[in-house]
C-alpha positions in Angstrom: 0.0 0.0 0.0 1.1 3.5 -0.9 2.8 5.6 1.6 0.3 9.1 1.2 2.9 11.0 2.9 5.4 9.9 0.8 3.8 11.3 -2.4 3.1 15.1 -0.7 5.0 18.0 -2.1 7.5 19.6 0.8 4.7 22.1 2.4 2.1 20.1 2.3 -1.1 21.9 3.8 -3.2 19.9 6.2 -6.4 20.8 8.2 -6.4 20.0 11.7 -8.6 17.5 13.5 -11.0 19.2 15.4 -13.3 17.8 17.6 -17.3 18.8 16.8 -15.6 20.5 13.6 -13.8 18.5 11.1 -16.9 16.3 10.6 -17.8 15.0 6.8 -20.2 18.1 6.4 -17.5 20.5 7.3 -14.5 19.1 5.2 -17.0 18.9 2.2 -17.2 22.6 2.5 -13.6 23.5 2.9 -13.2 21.0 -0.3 -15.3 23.2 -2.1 -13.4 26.7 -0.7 -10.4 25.6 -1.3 -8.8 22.3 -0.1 -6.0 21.3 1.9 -3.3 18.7 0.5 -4.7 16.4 3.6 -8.3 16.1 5.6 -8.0 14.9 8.8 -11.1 13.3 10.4 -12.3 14.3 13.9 -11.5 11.7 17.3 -12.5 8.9 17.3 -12.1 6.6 20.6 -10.4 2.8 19.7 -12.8 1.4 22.6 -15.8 2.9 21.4 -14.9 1.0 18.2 -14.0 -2.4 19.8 -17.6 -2.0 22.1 -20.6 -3.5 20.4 -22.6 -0.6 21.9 -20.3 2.0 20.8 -19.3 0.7 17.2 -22.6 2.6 15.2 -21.2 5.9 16.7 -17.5 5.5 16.0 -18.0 4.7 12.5 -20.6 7.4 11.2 -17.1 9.3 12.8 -15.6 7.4 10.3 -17.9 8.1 7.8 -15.8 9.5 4.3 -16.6 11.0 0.8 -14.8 10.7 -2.3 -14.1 14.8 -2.2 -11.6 13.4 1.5 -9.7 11.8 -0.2 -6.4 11.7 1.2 -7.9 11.6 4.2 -6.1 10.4 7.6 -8.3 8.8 10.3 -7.6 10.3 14.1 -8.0 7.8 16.9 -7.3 8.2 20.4 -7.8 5.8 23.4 -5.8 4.1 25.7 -6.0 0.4 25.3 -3.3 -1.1 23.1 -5.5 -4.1 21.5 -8.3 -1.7 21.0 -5.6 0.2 18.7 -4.9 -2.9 17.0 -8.7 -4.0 16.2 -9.6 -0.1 14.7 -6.5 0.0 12.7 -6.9 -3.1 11.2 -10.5 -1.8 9.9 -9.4 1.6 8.6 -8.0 0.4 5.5 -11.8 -1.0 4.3 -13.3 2.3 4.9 -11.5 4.2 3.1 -8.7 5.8 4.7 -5.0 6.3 3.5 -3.9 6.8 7.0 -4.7 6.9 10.4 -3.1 9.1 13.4 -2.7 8.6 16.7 -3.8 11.4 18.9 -1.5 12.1 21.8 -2.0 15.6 22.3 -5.4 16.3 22.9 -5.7 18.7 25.9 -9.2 17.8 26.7 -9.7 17.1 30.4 -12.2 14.8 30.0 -9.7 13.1 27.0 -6.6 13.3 29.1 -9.1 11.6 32.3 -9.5 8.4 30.3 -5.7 8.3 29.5 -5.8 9.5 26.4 -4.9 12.3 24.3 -1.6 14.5 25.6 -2.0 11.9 29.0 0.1 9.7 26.9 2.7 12.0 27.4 3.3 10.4 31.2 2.7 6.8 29.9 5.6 6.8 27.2 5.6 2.7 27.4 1.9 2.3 27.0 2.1 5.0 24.0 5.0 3.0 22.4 3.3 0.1 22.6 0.0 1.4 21.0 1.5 2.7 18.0 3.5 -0.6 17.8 -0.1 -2.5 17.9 -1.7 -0.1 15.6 1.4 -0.7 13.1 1.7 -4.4 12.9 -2.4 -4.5 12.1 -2.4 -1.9 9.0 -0.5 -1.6 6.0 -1.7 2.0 6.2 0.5 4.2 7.1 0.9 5.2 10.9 1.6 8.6 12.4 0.8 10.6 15.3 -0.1 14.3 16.6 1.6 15.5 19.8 2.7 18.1 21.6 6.0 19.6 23.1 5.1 18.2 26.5 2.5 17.7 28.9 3.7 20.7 31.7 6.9 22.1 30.5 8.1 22.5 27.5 11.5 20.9 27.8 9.9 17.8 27.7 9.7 17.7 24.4 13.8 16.7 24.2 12.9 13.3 25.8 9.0 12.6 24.2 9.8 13.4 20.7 13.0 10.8 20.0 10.7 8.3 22.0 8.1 8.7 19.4 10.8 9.2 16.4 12.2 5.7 17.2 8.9 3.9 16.5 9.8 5.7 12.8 5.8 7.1 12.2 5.2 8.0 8.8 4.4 11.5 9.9 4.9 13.4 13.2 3.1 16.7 14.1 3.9 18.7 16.5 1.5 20.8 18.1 4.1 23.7 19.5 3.0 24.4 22.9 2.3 22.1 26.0 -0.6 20.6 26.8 -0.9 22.7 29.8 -0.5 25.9 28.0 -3.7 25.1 26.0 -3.4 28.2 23.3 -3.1 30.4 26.2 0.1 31.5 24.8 2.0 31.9 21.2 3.6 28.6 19.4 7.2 28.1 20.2 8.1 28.6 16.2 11.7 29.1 18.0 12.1 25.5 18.6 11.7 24.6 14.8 15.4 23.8 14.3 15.7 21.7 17.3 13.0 19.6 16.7 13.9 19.5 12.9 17.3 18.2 14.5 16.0 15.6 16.4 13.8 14.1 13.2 16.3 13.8 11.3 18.8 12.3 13.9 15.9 9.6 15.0 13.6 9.0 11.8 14.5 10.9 8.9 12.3 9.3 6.6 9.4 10.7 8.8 7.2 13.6 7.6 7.5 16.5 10.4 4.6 18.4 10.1 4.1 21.7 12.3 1.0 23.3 14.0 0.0 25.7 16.2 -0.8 29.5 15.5 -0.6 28.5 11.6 -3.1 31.0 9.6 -2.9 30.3 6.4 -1.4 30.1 3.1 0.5 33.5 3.1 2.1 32.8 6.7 3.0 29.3 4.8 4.4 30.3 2.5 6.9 32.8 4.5 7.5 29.7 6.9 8.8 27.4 4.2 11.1 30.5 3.6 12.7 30.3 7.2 12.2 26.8 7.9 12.5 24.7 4.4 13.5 21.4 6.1 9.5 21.4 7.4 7.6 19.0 5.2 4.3 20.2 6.5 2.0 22.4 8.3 -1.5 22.1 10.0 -4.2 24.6 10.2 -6.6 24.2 12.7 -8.1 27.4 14.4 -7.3 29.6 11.3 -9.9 28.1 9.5 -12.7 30.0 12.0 -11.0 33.1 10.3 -11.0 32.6 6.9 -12.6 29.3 5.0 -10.6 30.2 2.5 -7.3 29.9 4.1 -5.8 27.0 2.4 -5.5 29.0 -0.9 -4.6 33.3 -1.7 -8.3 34.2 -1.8 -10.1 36.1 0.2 -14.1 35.6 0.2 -16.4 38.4 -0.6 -19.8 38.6 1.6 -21.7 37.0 -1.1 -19.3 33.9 -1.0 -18.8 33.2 2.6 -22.8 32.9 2.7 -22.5 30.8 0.1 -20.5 28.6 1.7 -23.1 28.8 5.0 -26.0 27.8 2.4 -24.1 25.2 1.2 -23.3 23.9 4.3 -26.8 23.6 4.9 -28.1 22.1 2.2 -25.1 19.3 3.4 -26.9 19.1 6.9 -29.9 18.4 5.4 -29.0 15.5 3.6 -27.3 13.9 5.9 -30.1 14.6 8.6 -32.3 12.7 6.3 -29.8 9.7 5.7 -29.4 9.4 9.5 -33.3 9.3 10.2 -34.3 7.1 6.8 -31.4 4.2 8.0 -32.8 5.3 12.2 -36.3 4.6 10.8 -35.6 1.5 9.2 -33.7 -0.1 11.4 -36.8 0.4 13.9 -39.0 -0.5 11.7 -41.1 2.7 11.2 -41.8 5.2 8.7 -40.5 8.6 8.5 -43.5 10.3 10.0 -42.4 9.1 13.1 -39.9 11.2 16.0 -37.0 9.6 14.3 -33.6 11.7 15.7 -31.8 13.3 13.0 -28.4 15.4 13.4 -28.9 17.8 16.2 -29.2 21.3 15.2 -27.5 23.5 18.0 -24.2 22.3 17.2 -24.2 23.8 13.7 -24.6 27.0 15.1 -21.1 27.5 15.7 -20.0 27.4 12.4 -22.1 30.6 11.8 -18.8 32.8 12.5 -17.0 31.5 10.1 -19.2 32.7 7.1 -21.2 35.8 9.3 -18.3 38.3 10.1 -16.0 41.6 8.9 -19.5 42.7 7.6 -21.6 45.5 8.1 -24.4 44.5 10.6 -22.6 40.9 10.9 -22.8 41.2 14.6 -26.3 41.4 14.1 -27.1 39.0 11.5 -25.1 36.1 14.0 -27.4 36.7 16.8 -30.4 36.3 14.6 -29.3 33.3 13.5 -28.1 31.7 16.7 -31.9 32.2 17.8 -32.7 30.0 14.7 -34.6 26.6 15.8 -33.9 25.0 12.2 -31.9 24.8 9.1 -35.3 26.4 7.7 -35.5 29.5 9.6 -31.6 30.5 9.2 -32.6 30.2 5.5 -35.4 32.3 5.7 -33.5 35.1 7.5 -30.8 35.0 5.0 -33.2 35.8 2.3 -35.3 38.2 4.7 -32.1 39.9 6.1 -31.3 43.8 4.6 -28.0 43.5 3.9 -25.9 47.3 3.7 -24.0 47.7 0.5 -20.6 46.8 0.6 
C-alpha cells in the first residue's frame, strides 16, 4: 500500500482534527473553498470502536466521501489491543492513513488516559503505536505536543516517538498545559527539525499551532524549508478560504453557509431514513436526525467583517432549524458593501 505522505509536495497543507468540527459536512465545504493537500477526520475513541454498543457511533465518525480523499483517520484511546482491532479496519473504509492522537488537551480526554496523557505513559504510548502498526499496512503517524507541563519535555518525548519511525509526526508547538493560552514556540523549529532527522529521517514532520494560512505558509517554508508540512486548525474559524490566496467576498462566505446547509440536510435525512428503518417505522415518526444547536457555531466562520454581521449572528443563533436561518438570510437587509 502506498505511503500518502510519501507522495506530498515539501509544504504540504493539512487541516487539523478538530473535535465537533472537522466532521464530513464540514471538510466537504472546505473541499469546495479551497482544499487542503490532507483532511483529517475528527476523534475517534479505539474502545468505542471495539464496544458493540459503541461501534454505530464510532463509524458514522468514520464516515468518508470521495471529495476526503487523502484523508487520515484520528484515533485516540488508551487500550493497546483496541488500537490494533480499529487500525486493522481503517483500510476498508476508506482511509490512506490513520493518526494517533497524543496531544489532545481535553480534560475529559486526558481523564481516560488519552490524548496529551500519553505524554506520562511513554511505554503504553509505544506500545499502541507498535499494535496499531503491525495491524495496518496503512501508514501510521501521530499528533503530539512539546510536552505535557513544561516545554523541555519535548527533548525526551519526541526521540521516543521518532524511534517507533511514524510515517508522519506533528507537533503541536505548545504544552498541553499551555492550552493556546500563549504563542507557538516557532523558535524550537530547528531543534525539533534536529532531532527528526537524527531519529527518523524518513518521517514527515509536520508543524501546528498558530498557523493561519497560506500567506504565513508560505513565508515559513522560507525560514524553515526542512518542514515537510503544516496544520491549520483554528485559522480556518478566520477565513474558509485559508488554504489557498483568496479572500471571500460577503456573497461567497454565505455561500459557503448555504451550502453547508443544504449538506446538513442531507445527511439529517440519511441518519433518520437508515434510524427509521432499522426500527422498523416510517419517516413520520420522532426519528432523531443530526442535532441542530451544534451547527450554530460554524455561523462565525461565514457571518463576520460585515456591516451588521454582529447582528445577523445573533439572529441566527436564535434559529430553531436549518429552515429559519434560511429564511433570514433571504429576509435579512444586507448594507451595501
Amino acid at each position: 500500500m502506498k505511503n500518502v505522505w510519501a507522495e506530498l509536495p515539501r509544504g504540504f497543507m493539512v487541516l487539523a482534527p478538530m473535535e465537533g468540527v472537522t466532521d464530513v459536512i464540514f471538510r466537504q465545504v472546505i473541499a469546495r473553498a479551497g482544499r487542503p493537500d490532507v483532511f483529517f477526520t475528527e476523534f475517534t475513541n479505539v474502545s468505542s470502536y471495539a464496544s458493540e454498543r459503541g461501534r454505530a457511533n464510532a463509524l458514522e465518525r468514520l464516515k468518508v466521501v470521495s471529495t476526503d480523499a487523502p484523508i487520515i483517520a484520528q484515533i485516540w484511546g488508551k487500550n493497546p489491543e483496541h488500537f490494533s482491532e480499529l487500525a486493522a479496519a481503517l483500510g476498508e473504509l476508506g482511509f490512506q492513513g490513520l493518526d494517533i492522537n497524543m496531544g489532545c488537551p481535553d480534560r475529559h480526554v486526558n481523564a481516560a488516559g488519552g490524548g496529551a496523557a500519553m505524554i506520562r505513559t511513554p511505554e503504553l504510548a509505544v506500545e499502541c503505536i507498535r499494535r496499531a502498526q503491525a495491524a495496518t499496512q496503512l501508514p501510521v503517524s501521530v499528533k503530539t505536543r512539546l510536552g505535557y507541563s513544561y516545554v523541555d519535555e519535548f527533548r525526551e518525548w519526541l526521540p521516543i516517538l521518532l524511534k517507533e519511525e511514524p510515517a508522519a509526526l506533528t507537533v503541536h508547538l505548545r504544552t498541553r498545559k499551555e492550552m493556546s493560552k500563549v504563542p507557538a514556540h516557532f523558535e524550537l523549529i530547528p531543534e525539533i527539525i534536529g532531532l527528526t532527522k537524527a531519529f527518523s529521517p524518513q518521517t514527515k514532520l509536520i508543524i501546528n499551532g498558530d498557523i493561519k494560512d497560506l500567506t504565513q505558509v508560505k513565508e515559513l517554508m522560507q525560514e524553515y524549508p526542512q518542514v515537510d508540512g503544516y496544520m491549520i486548525g483554528r485559522g480556518v474559524f478566520e477565513n474558509p478560504y485559508c488554504f489557498t490566496e483568496h479572500v471571500g467576498t460577503r456573497e461567497e462566505l454565505l455561500g459557503l453557509l448555504r451550502y453547508q446547509l443544504d449538506l446538513f440536510d442531507e445527511e439529517d435525512m440519511r441518519l433518520k431514513r437508515e434510524r427509521a428503518t432499522a426500527l422498523g417505522e416510517g419517516l413520520e415518526t420522532s426519528v432523531r436526525g443530526l442535532p441542530f444547536d451544534p451547527l450554530k457555531r460554524f455561523f462565525r466562520i461565514y457571518v463576520h467583517s460585515f456591516a451588521g454581521a454582529a447582528e445577523l449572528r445573533a439572529r441566527l443563533v436564535e434559529c430553531r432549524d436549518t429552515r429559519e436561518v434560511r429564511k433570514t438570510l433571504a429576509e435579512w437587509k444586507f448594507e451595501e458593501e
